[in-house]
C-alpha positions in Angstrom: 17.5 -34.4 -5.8 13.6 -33.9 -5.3 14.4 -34.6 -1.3 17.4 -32.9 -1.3 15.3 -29.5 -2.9 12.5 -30.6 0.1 14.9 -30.1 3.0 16.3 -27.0 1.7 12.8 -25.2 1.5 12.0 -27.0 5.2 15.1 -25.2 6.5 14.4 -21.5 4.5 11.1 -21.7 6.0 11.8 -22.1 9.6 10.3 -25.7 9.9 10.9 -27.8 13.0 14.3 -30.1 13.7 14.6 -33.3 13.1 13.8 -34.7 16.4 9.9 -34.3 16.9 8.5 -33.8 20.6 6.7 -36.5 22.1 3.0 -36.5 21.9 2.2 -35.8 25.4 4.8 -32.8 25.4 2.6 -31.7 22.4 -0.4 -32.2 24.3 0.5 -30.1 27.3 1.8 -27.3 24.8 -1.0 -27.2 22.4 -4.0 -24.7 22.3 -6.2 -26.4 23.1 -4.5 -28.1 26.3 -4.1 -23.9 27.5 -7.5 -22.8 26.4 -9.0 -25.2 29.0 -6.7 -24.4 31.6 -8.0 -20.4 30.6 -11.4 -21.2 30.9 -11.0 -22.7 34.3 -9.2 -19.3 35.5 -12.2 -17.7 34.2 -14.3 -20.1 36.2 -12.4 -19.3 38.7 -13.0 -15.4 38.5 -16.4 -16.0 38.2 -16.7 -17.8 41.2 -14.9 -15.2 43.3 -17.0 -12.3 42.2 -19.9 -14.3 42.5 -19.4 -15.4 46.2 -18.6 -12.0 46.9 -22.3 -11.2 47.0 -24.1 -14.6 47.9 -25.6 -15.0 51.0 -24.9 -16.6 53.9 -26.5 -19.9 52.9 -24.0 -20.6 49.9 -21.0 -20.6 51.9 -21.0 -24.7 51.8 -21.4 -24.6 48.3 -19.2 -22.2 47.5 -16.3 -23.8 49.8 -16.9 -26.9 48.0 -16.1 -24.8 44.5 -13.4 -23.6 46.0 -11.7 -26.8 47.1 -12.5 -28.6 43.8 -10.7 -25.5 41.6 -7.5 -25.7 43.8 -7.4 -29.2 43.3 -7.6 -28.5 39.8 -4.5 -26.2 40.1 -2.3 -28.7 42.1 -3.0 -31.1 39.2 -2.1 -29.1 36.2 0.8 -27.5 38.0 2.4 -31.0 39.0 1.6 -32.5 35.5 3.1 -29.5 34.1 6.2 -30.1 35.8 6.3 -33.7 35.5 6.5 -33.1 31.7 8.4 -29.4 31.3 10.9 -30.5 34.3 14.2 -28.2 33.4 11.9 -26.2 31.4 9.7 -25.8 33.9 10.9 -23.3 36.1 10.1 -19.9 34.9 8.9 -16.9 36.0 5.2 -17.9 35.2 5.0 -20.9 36.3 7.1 -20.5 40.0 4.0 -17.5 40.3 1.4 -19.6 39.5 3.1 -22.2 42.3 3.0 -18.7 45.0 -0.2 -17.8 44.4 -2.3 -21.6 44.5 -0.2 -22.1 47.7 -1.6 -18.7 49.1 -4.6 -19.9 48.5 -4.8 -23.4 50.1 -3.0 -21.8 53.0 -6.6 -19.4 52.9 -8.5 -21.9 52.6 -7.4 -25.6 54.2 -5.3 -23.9 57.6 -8.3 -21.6 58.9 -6.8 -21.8 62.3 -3.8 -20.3 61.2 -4.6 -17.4 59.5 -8.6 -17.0 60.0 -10.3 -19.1 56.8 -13.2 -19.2 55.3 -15.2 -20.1 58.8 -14.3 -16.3 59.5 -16.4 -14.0 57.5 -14.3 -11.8 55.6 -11.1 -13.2 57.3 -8.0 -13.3 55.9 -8.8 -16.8 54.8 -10.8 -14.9 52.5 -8.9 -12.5 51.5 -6.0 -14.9 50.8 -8.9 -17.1 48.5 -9.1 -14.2 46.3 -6.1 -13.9 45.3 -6.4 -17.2 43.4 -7.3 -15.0 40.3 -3.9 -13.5 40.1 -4.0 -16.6 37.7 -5.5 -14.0 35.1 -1.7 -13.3 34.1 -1.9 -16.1 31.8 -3.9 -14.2 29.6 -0.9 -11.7 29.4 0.5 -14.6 26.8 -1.8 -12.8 24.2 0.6 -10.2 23.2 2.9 -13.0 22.2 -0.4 -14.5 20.3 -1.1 -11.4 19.1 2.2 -10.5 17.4 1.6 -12.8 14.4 -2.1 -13.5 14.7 -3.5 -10.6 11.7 -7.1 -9.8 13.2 -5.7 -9.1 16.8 -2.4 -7.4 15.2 -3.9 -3.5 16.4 -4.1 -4.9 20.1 -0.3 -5.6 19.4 0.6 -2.6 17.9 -1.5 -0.4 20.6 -0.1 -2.4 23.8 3.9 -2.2 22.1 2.7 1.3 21.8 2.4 1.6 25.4 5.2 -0.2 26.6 7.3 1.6 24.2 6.0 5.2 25.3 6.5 4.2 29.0 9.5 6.2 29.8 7.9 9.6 28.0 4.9 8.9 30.3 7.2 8.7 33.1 8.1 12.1 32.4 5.3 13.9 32.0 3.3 12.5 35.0 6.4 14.0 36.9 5.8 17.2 34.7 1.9 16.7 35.5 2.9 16.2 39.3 4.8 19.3 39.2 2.2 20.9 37.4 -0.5 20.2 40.2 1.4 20.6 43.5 2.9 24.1 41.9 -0.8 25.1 41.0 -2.8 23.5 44.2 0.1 25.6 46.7 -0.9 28.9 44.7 -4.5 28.2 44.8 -4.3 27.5 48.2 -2.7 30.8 49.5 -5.2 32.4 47.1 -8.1 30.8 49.2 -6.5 31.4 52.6 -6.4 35.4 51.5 -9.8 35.6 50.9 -11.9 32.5 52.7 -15.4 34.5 53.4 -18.8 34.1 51.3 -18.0 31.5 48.8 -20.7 29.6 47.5 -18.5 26.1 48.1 -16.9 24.3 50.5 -13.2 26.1 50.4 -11.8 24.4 53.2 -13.0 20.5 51.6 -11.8 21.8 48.1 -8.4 24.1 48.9 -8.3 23.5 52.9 -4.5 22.2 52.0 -2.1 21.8 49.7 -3.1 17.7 49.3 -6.9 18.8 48.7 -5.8 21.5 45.9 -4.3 19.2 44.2 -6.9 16.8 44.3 -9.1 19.2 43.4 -7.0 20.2 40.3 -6.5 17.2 39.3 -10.7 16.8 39.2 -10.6 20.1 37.3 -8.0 18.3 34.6 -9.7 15.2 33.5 -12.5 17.7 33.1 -14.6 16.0 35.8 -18.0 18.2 36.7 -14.8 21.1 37.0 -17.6 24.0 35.5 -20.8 23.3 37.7 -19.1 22.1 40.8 -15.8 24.5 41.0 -15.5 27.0 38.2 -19.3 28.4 37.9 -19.9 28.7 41.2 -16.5 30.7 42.0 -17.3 33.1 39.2 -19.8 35.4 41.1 -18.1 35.0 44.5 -14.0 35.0 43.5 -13.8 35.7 40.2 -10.1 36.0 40.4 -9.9 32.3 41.7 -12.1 31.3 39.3 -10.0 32.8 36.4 -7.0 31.1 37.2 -8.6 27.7 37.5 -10.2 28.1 33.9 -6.4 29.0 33.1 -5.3 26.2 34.5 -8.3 23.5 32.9 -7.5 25.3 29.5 -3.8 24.7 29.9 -3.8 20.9 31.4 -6.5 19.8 29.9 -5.8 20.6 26.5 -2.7 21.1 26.8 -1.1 19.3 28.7 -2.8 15.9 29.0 -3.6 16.4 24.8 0.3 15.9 24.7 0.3 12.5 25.9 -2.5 11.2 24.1 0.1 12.4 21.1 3.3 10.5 22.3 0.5 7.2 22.6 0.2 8.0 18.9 3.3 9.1 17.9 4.5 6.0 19.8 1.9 3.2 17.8 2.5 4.9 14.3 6.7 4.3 14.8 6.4 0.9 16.3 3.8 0.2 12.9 6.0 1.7 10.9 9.0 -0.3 11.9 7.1 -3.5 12.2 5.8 -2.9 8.6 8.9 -3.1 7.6 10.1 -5.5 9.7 7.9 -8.0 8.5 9.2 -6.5 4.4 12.7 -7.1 5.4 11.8 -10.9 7.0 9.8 -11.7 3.3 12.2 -10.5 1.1 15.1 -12.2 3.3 12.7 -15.5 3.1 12.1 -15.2 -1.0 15.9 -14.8 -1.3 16.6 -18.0 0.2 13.7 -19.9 -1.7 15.3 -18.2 -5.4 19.5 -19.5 -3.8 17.5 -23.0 -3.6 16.1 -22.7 -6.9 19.2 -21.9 -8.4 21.0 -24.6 -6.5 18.2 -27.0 -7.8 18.8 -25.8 -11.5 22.8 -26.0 -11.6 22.6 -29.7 -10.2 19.8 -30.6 -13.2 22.5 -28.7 -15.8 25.3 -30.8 -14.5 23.4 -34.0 -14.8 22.1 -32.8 -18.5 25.5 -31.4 -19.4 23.9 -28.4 -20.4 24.6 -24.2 -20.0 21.1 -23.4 -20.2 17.5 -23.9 -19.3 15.0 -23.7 -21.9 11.6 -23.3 -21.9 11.3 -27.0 -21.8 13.4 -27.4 -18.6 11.0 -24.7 -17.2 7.7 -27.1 -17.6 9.7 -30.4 -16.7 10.9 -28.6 -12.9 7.2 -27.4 -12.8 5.9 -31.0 -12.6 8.0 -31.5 -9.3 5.7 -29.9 -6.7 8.5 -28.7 -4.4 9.2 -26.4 -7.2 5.7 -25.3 -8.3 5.0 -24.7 -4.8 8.8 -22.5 -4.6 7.5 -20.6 -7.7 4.1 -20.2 -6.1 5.4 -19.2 -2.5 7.7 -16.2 -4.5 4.7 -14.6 -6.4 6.1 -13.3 -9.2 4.7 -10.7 -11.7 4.4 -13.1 -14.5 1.6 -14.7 -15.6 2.7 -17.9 -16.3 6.0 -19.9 -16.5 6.4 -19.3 -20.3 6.2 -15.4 -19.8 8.6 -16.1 -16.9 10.8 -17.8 -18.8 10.8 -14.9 -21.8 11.2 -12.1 -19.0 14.9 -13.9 -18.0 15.7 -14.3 -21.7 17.2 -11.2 -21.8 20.0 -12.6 -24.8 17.2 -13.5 -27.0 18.7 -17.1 -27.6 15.9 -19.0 -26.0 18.3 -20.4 -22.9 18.7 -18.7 -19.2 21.8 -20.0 -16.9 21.7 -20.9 -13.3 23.0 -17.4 -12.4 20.6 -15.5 -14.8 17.5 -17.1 -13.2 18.9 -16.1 -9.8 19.4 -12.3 -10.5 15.6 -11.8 -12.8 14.2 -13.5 -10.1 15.8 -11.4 -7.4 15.2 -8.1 -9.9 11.4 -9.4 -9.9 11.3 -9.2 -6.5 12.9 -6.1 -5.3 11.3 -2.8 -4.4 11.1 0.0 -7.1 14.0 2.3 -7.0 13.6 6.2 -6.9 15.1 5.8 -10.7 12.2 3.2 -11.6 9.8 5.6 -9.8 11.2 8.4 -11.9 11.4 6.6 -15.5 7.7 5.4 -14.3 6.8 9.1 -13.8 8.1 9.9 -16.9 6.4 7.9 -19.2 3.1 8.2 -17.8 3.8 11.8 -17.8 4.7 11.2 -21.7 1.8 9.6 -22.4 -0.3 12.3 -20.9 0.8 15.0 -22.8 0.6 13.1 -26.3 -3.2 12.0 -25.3 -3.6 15.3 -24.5 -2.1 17.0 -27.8 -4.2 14.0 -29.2 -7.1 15.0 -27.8 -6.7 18.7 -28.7 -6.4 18.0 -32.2 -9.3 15.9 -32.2 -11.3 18.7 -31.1 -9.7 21.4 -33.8 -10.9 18.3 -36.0 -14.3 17.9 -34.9 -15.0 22.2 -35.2 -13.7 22.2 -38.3 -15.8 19.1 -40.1 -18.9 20.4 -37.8 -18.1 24.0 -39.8 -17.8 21.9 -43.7 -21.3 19.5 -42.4 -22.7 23.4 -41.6 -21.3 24.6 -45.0 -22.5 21.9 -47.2 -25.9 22.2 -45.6 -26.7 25.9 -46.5 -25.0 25.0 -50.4 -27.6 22.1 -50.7 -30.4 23.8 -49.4 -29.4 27.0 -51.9 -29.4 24.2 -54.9 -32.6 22.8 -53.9 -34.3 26.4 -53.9 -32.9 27.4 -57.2 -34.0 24.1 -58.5 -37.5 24.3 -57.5 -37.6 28.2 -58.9 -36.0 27.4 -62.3 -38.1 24.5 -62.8 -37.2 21.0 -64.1 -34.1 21.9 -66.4 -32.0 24.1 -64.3 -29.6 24.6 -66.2 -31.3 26.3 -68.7 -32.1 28.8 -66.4 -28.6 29.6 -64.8 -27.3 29.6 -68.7 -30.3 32.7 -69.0 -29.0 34.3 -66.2 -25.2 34.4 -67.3 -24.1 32.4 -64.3 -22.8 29.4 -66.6 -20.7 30.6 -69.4 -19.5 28.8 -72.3 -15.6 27.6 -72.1 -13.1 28.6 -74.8 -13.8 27.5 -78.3 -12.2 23.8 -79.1 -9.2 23.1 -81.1 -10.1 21.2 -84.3 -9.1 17.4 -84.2 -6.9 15.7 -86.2 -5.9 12.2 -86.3 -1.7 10.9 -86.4 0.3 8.3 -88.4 -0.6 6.2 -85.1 -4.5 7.0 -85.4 -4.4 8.8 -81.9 -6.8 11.5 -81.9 -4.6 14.8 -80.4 -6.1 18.6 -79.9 
């Protein structure tokens, strides 16, 4: 049973099939096994930008580098398809095989094409593009995805992909935008083309420089001290309508796509969010159906209807299950308040199916009417603290008012006791302020010796 419960929580979880790979198909797929092959693309890189700029004298050197890192390539290519085979050919990996071919051909068959022996030849030029091998890196979107510290570099690349086809549109709007506003400023220019402090014809000659020019003005590059100010005393007309137009594209315009970028991150959040909410919840339910399978088998072996309390600690000493009860995170404390929470008959037993549905209660998202009951009794509670509180205060005024009132009558009583001397109530008696009661009746005894008035 304790295998049988072990293979079931393999499968909920996703875990690998029964036949494992081999260890050198492991090898060639691990991390590791890539972050080398990385590092020599980097290498690589480094090599090319740094050869870019040597002199003359390292050209030995450097074609010694060169041959060594396409050997390099030929070797992990071929190994790579000696293990992969079928698997092999992708796109990746078929563009990997194009581009370490374009570069042997640049640098082994100088004759052909003009190689390294011919500064900047297309020997070269074909070398360089060895670093097209950078697309490897591309593979961290994938890495990425599930990876939690690198999860906003998903989210903001998704973003852009996702927001592609609105960007399409507005860099035709954008287009539109510039050639409609470079034609007008150039029949503006051609009107009036005399005593202007810039070069007209370099900045508004045509059409094309407009809306260049425009453009420049848009991404708010030097458009006030090269274009604008300088207009403003000679054309001030012009210069009007370009501020228009910088004031309208630039934050306008180009503000609106920086909001679809946005708009476009927070949805794809948003949805992942609860993509990944949907995908635990789906992932608990199948751990609580293999609990509950788990539990009916053990009540059929017992002959039992119920699980006690006692079942409960005798399934926690198997550590698929602990680990089950662990992986579900429950708001219990422990297994004892777990089992009193499913109790709901009072009778000290919970079936199969009764574990299954607490369980699944325990897990699912408040409801608008648990949000509302919630609200309700917190909002309860406030207003009796409050009343409390209230009358706490009345309380407090009213005993700070007797504490007040009982210190002015003893401090009276003290004063007339130190006037009337030791005996005050001789003195008060003087004064008429104590009278004498009502005369008492004469006593008599009864038959029962109990004296009465």
């Amino acid at each position: 049973m304790t295998g049988t419960l072990s293979q079931s929580f393999k499968h909920n979880r996703g875990a690998a099939p029964a036949a494992e790979p081999s260890c050198i198909l492991w090898f060639t797929q691990s991390t590791g096994w890539n972050l080398f092959i990385d590092l020599s693309i980097i290498f690589n890189i480094i090599v090319v930008g740094l050869e870019v700029d040597a002199d003359e004298s390292l050209d030995t050197s450097f074609l010694t580098m060169r041959i060594g890192i396409l050997v390099w390539y030929v070797l992990e290519i071929s190994w790579r398809a000696a293990i992969l085979r079928d698997a092999f050919v992708k796109g990746g990996n078929l563009f990997d095989i194009a581009i370490v071919t374009v570069a042997l051909i640049g640098v082994l068959v100088p004759g052909a094409v003009g190689g390294p022996q011919e500064e900047g030849g297309w020997g070269d030029r074909l070398w360089r593009l060895s670093i097209l091998r950078g697309h490897r890196f591309g593979r961290i979107l994938a890495f990425a995805r599930n990876f939690r510290p690198l999860m906003d570099l998903w989210l903001v690349l998704q973003g852009l992909t996702r927001a592609f086809r609105a960007l399409v549109w507005f860099a035709v709007i954008l287009f539109a935008t510039l050639y409609g506003g470079g034609a007008i400023m150039t029949g503006v220019f051609k009107i009036n083309d005399e005593g202007h402090t810039i070069d007209v014809n370099e900045y508004f000659g045509t059409v094309n420089r407009s809306i260049i020019t425009l453009l420049q003005l848009a991404t708010l590059d030097n458009w006030s001290s090269s274009v604008v100010r300088p207009l403003m005393g000679t054309n001030p007309f012009a210069a009007t309508l370009l501020l228009i137009f910088v004031i309208g594209t630039a934050y306008g315009l180009l503000s609106l796509a920086v909001g679809v970028l946005v708009w476009s991150t927070v949805e794809l959040a948003r949805s992942h969010q609860d993509h990944g909410s949907h995908k635990a919840i789906k992932e608990d339910e199948d751990i609580i159906v293999t609990l509950r399978q788990f539990f009916e088998a053990t009540l059929a072996i017992e002959e039992k209807d119920g699980l006690t309390l006692r079942d409960f600690q005798d399934a926690m000493q198997l550590p698929q299950v602990a680990h089950a009860i662990r992986q579900l995170d429950l708001p219990v404390s422990d297994i004892k308040h777990l089992h009193t929470h499913l109790d709901k008959r009072r009778c000290g037993e919970v079936t199969a199916e009764e574990f299954e549905k607490g369980c699944l209660l325990l897990k699912m998202p408040a409801s608008r009417f648990d949000v509302a009951c919630l609200t309700a009794n917190i909002g309860g509670s406030v207003t009796y603290v409050s009343r409390l509180e209230n009358r706490c205060d009345d309380m407090m005024d009213e005993l700070t008012g007797c504490n007040v009132a009982i210190a002015r009558a003893s401090k009276e009583l003290n004063e007339f006791r130190l006037s009337m001397g030791d005996v005050p109530e001789v003195g008060l008696r003087k004064d008429g302020r104590i009278k004498m009661g009502p005369p008492q009746k004469a006593s008599r005894y009864t038959e029962d010796g109990y004296k009465q008035w």
